[in-house]
C-alpha positions, -999 to +999 in steps of 0.1 A: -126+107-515-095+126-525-097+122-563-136+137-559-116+168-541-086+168-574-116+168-595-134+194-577-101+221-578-095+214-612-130+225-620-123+256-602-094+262-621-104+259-654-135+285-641-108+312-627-089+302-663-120+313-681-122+347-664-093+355-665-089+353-698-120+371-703-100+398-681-070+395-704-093+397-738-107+433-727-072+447-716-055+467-741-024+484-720-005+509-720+014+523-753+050+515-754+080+527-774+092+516-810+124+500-794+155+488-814+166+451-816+199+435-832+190+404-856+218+383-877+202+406-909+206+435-893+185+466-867+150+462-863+125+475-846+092+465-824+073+474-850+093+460-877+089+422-852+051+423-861+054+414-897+020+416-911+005+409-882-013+432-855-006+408-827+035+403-817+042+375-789+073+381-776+091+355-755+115+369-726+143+343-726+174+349-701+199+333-726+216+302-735+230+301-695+190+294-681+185+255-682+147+267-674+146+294-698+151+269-721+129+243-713+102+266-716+112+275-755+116+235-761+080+237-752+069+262-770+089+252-804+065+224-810+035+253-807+047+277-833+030+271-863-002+271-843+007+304-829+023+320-861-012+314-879-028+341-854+000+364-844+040+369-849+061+352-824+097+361-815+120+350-785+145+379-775+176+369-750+203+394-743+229+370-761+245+383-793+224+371-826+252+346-833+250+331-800+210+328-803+209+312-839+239+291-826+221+279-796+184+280-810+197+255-839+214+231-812+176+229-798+160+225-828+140+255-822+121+274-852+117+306-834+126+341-853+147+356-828+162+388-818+184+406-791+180+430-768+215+426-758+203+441-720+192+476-736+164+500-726+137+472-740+142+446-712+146+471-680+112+494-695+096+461-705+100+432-681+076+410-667+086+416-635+093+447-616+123+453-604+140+427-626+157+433-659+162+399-668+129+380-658+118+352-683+082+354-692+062+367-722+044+397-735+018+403-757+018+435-779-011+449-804-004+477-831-031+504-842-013+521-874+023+529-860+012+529-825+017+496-799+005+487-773+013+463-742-018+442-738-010+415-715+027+399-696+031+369-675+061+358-657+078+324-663+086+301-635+084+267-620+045+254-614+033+279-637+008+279-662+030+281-690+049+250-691+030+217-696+063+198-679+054+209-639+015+197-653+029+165-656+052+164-632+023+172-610+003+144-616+031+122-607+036+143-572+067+152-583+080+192-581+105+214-583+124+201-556+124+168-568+134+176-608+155+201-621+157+208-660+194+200-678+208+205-714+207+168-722+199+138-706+224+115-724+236+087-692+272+068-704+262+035-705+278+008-682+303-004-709+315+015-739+317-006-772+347+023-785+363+021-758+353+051-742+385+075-746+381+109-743+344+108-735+331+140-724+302+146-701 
């Protein structure tokens, strides 16, 4: 039957998810520069992003423009007090502070945030090579005042990352069927006020 064969790959998933991560807890990485970020308090540094914390996840986000970029943080933002009880989490876009609080409040999101503003950090840094503007995440570690880049992973539709393509999945729906927007609002058939000046 197929659902004995579903059942079956899922199994072997989960098994290749447990080594891996086995793979992933013995990596430490390479050591990486203190770089600079801009924040609406002012300069920090990498460094300065772990807080008291020896752990630092840092969330590559492509900016307010990405409907996906997005739709990944929307995920995450329900995760962060789970996450912030083990390591610091920040979400860096190359959008201005002010553009980042502006649109991170729209969302709801409860991320600390910071901008790389499309410096030195994101080209030496990304997730993907060859791309300085690849949404994903890394994971850094500190030893005293050195850090190091223990583990990345790329962000995209179908990944691992996002519960939304899980569950998409399980209705045999993709990416080609859905596509992530801003809103979802629909105008209804008739408009009790009216409806002048509505904006879509």
């Amino acid at each position: 039957m197929q659902s004995n064969e579903i059942a079956k790959l899922e199994r072997q998933i989960y098994e290749q998810t447990i080594k891996l991560n086995e793979l992933r807890r013995a990596h430490r990485g390479g050591k990486v520069h203190n770089y600079a970020f801009a924040t609406l308090e002012g300069d920090v540094t990498l460094l300065d992003l772990f807080g008291d914390n020896s752990t630092l996840l840092l969330i590559h986000n492509m900016g307010q423009g990405c409907r996906y970029c997005t739709l990944w943080a929307d995920g995450f933002n329900g995760f962060i007090p789970h996450l912030e009880s083990v390591m610091s989490v920040v979400l860096v876009s190359k959008d201005s502070p002010a553009v980042q609080r502006r649109f991170a409040t729209s969302r709801g999101w409860r991320f600390r945030l910071a901008s790389h503003g499309g410096s030195d950090y994101i080209r030496d840094q990304t997730v993907l090579e060859d791309s300085d503007n690849m949404p994903g995440a890394v994971v850094y570690q500190r030893d005293g005042d050195d850090i190091y880049r223990k583990n990345t992973c790329v962000f995209g539709p179908g990944d691992i990352y996002c519960s939304m393509w899980s569950l998409l999945g399980l209705a045999g729906l993709g990416e080609s069927e859905w596509t992530p927007q801003y809103s979802y609002w629909r105008r209804p058939g008739k408009l009790d006020d009216g409806g002048a000046n509505i904006l879509d």
